[in-house]
Every structure is written in structure tokens, then in C-alpha cells.
C-alpha positions in Angstrom: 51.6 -7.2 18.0 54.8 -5.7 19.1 56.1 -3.2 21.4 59.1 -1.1 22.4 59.9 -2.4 26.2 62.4 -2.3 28.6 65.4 -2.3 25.8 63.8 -4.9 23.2 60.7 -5.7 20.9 58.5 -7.3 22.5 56.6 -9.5 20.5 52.7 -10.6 22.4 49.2 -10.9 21.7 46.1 -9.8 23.6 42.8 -11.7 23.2 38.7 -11.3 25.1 37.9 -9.0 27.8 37.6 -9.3 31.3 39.7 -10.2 34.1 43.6 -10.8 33.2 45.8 -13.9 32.8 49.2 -13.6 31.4 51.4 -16.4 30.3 54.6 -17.2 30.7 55.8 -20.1 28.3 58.5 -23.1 28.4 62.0 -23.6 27.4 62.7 -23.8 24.5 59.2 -22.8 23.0 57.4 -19.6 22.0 53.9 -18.4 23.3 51.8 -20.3 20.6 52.4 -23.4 23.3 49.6 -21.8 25.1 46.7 -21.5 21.7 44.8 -24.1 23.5 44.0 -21.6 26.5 43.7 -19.0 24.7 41.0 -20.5 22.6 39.3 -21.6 26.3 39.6 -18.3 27.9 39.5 -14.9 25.0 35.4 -15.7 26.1 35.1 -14.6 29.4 39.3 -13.5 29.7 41.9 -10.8 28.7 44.3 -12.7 27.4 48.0 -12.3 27.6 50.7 -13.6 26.3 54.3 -12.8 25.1 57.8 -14.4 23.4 61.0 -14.1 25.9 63.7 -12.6 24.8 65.3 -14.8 22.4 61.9 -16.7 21.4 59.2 -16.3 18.7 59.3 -12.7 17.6 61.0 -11.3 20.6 65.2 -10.7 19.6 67.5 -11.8 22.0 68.6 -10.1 24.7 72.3 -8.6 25.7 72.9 -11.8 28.0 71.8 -14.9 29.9 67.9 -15.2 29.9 67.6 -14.6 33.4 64.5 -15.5 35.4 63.9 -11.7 37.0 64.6 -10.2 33.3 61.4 -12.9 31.7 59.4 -11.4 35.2 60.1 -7.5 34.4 59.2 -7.7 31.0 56.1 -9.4 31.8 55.3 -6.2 34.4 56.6 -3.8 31.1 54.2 -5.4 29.2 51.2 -5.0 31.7 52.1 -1.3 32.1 51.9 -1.2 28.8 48.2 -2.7 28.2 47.4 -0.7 31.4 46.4 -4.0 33.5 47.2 -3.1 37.1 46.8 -7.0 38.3 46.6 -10.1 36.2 47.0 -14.0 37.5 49.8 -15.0 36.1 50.1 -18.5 34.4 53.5 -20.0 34.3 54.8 -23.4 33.1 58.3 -24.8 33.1 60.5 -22.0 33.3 57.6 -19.7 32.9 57.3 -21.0 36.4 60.5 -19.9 37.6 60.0 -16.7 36.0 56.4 -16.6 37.7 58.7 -17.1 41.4 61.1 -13.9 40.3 57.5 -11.9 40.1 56.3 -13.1 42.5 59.6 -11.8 44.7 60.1 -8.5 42.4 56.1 -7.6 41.6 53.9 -9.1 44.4 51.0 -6.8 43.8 50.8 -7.1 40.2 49.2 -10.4 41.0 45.8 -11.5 41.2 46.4 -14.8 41.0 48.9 -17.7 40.6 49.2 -20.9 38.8 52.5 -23.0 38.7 52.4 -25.8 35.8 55.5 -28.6 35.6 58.0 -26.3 37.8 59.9 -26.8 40.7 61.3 -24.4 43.5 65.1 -26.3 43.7 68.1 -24.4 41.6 70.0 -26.7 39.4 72.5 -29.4 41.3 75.9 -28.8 40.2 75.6 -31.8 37.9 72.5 -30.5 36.1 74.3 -26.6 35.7 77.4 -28.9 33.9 74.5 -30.2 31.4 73.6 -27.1 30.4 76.6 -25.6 29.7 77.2 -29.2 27.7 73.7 -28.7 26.2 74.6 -24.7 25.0 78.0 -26.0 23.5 76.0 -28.1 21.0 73.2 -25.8 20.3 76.3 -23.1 19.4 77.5 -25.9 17.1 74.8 -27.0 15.5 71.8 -25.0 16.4 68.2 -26.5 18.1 68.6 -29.1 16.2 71.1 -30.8 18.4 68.7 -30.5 21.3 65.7 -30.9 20.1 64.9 -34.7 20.4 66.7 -35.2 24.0 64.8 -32.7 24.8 61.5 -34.4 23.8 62.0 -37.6 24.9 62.6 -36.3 28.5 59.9 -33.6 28.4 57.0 -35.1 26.8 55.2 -38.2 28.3 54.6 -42.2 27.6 51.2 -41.3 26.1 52.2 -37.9 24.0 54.8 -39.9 22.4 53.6 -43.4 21.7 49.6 -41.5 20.4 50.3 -38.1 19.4 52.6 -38.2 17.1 51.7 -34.9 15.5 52.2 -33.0 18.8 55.3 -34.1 18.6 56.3 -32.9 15.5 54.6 -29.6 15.8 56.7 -29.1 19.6 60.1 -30.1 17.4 59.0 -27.0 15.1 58.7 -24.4 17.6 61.9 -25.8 19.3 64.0 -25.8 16.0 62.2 -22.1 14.8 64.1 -20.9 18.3 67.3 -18.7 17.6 70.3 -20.5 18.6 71.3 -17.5 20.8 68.2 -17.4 22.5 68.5 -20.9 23.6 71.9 -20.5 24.5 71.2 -17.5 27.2 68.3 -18.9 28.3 70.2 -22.1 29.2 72.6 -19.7 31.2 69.7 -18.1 32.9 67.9 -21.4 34.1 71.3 -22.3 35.7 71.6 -19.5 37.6 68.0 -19.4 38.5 67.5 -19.0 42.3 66.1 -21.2 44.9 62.4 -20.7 45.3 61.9 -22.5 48.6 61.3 -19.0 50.4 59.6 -17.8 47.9 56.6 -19.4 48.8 56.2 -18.0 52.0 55.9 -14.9 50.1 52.7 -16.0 48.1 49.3 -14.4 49.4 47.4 -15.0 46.5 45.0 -17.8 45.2 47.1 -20.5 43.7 47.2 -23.6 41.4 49.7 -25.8 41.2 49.2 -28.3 38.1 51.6 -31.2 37.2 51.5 -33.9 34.6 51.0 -37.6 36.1 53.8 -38.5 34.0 56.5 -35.5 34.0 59.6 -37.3 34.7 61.7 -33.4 34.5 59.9 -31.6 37.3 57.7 -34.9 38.7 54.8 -34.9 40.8 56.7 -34.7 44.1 58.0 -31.3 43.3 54.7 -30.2 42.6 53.6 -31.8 46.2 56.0 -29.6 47.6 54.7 -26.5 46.2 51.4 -27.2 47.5 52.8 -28.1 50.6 54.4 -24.6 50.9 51.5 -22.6 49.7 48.8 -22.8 52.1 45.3 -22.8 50.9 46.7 -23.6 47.3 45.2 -26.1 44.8 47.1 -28.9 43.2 45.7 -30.9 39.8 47.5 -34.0 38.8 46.7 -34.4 34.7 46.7 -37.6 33.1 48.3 -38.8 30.1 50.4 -35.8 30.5 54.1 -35.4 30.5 56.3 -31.7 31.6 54.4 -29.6 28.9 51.3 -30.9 30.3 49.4 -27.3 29.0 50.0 -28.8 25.5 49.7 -32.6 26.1 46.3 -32.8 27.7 44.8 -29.3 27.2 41.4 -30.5 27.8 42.4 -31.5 31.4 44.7 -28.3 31.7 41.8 -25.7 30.8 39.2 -27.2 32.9 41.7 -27.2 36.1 41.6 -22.9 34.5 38.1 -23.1 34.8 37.3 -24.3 38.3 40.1 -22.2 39.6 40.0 -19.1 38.3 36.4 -17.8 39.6 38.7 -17.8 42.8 40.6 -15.0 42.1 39.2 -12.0 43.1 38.3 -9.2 40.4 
């Protein structure tokens, strides 16, 4: 499905009934990262799920990628579906974007869950690698990202037993536009710090990490928890910084003893 938003297509799919939960995908992927829960939850769930500008269906934008823009459209989008409140389900820099709601559309949310994020801005040194990182991708497209980018994203286990998880992650990283990866590498560098930002949080709240993320590791996700009184925090095995699509099995069931929390 598609939809006129905000100054783009929109591209998104809606799936079940009942209570809301939107997601909010990775860099550099597309919202089929997230078929695994969507299978789990169309059940007993309404669904949600969308491409970023620049991503899957959705064309890229007039600029950086920033975190607030990913955050408005998501609100766009839930004006558009009429859903007043949804828990929102943000991984990587779906998390970040899930912080810019958080600061821009407290009350849209019912509910929070922050996978494989972190609240720290880039260091200096990790702003110079993206730029470094969008050079190449203007040169040669995904393709000169893609593999860093899995070896430092995925985990031990993903890469030395799933092989075909692999390959299909490599796909939906070399199907992204060039220009979409390009701004959204501008907007996670200027992406703000967070730390505040979870003083501001008065919602139920899962924070999920995978044992062996080695981009946003378990400490970070420590700290969230720390900072979010009352929140939950599941560590999932054999799982690396996409942990939603590594060890889904363990991802979904964290879903499913969380989200009877969130009130209706």
C-alpha cells in the first residue's frame, strides 16, 4: 500500500486487528526486516509498518534522512490509518527515530520498545566514517557497503550458521537506492543525543539487545534501562545488532510477554 504523506509516497502495510504496534526499521534495510513479527502479531495486533524515505518503496527525500523527519512520517502515517496511539517498535536507527517521537509525539505512544540502539550521537571519529562510508556508496552504490556493514552488524552465530540470512540481509541492503543511503548516513550523523530523552519516557518500555551486538553492545542497552525507570531489558542469544531478524523466535516472545503491559 501507498500513501500521499507529508511531501512523499509513503510506501507501508497494515496487517490483524487490535491494539497498535508500528515499526520502525534499520539502516540500510526496508520494513520486510520485520516479516517475522508480523507473522507473530497480525493475530491478536494491528500491524504497522513503513519504508523511510529513501528505502523499499518509499522515494527519497529532498535531504539528509533525519531522525525527527523518519518520527513525523511515522505520526503522518498513523493519522492517516486513524490510530490515535500505537507502541512503537524501533530497532537501530528505528530506535533513534523512536527517541525524536518520543521528544516530538509523546502522546501518540502507548508503548515503547528500543532494540540494538543507543542514546550517544556519533563521536567526531564515527561522523568522519560516514561521510567516508557515503563517498563510496556515491561511487559505487550499496554495494561498496554492504559486506562491512555485515560483518560488524550481524553476530558470531548469524554468520558462521545462517548463511542464508545473510544473503537475504545483503539483498535488501543492495535493493536500497544509493541516494537514500547516502541522506540517511547524513541524518544518523547529525542525530541528537538521547540521554534527556529518557527522562521524558512515561510509557511501558522494552529495551532488547543482542548478546552479541558489537555496534550498539549490551552496555548501551544497560543504560537505557538504567534511565527508564520501570522499563524491561531482554538480552537475546545468538543474536548480533539486527537481533529482530537473527533470533526472531527470542525477539517475538520478549513482544509477547511485554506487550499485555501496555495499556489499551
Amino acid at each position: 500500500m501507498k500513501a500521499a504523506l507529508a511531501g512523499t509516497t509513503l510506501h507501508y502495510d497494515v496487517r490483524g486487528r487490535g491494539p497498535a504496534v508500528l515499526f520502525l526499521h534499520a539502516f540500510p534495510l526496508n520494513r520486510a526486516m520485520w516479516d517475522a513479527q508480523v507473522r507473530a502479531l497480525e493475530g491478536t495486533h494491528q500491524v504497522v509498518r513503513f519504508d523511510a524515505r529513501g528505502f523499499g518503496g518509499t522515494p527519497p527525500g529532498d535531504g539528509l534522512l533525519t531522525m525527527e523527519r523518519i518520527a513525523d512520517d511515522a505520526v503522518a502515517l498513523l493519522d492517516h490509518l486513524g490510530i490515535s496511539r500505537a507502541t512503537v517498535c524501533g530497532i537501530s536507527m528505528g530506535g533513534y527515530a523512536a527517541f525524536a517521537l518520543v521528544r516530538r509525539h509523546p502522546l501518540r505512544l502507548a508503548g515503547l520498545v528500543l532494540a540494538d540502539t543507543r542514546t550517544a550521537p556519533d563521536s567526531a571519529e564515527a561522523r568522519r566514517s560516514r561521510a567516508s562510508q557515503a563517498e563510496t556508496v556515491r561511487r559505487q552504490g550499496p554495494v561498496g557497503i554492504a559486506d562491512a556493514f555485515l560483518q560488524k552488524a550481524l553476530g558470531a552465530t548469524t554468520h558462521a550458521e545462517r548463511p542464508d540470512l545473510v544473503a537475504r540481509i545483503k539483498e535488501m541492503i543492495l535493493a536500497a537506492p544509493a541516494r537514500g543511503v547516502v541522506d540517511a548516513l547524513a541524518g544518523l550523523a547529525a542525530r541528537s543525543d538521547s540521554a534527556e530523552t529518557l527522562r521524558e519516557i512515561r510509557v511501558p518500555t522494552l529495551v532488547v539487545c543482542g548478546a552479541e551486538d558489537a555496534l550498539t553492545p549490551v552496555a548501551d542497552a544497560e543504560a537505557i534501562h538504567r534511565g527508564v525507570p520501570g522499563s524491561t531489558l531482554e538480552i537475546l542469544p545468538r543474536a548480533g545488532h539486527l537481533s529482530a531478524l537473527e533470533n526472531p523466535g527470542d525477539f517475538n516472545a520478549a513482544l509477547a510477554r511485554f506487550l499485555p503491559s501496555v495499556p489499551l
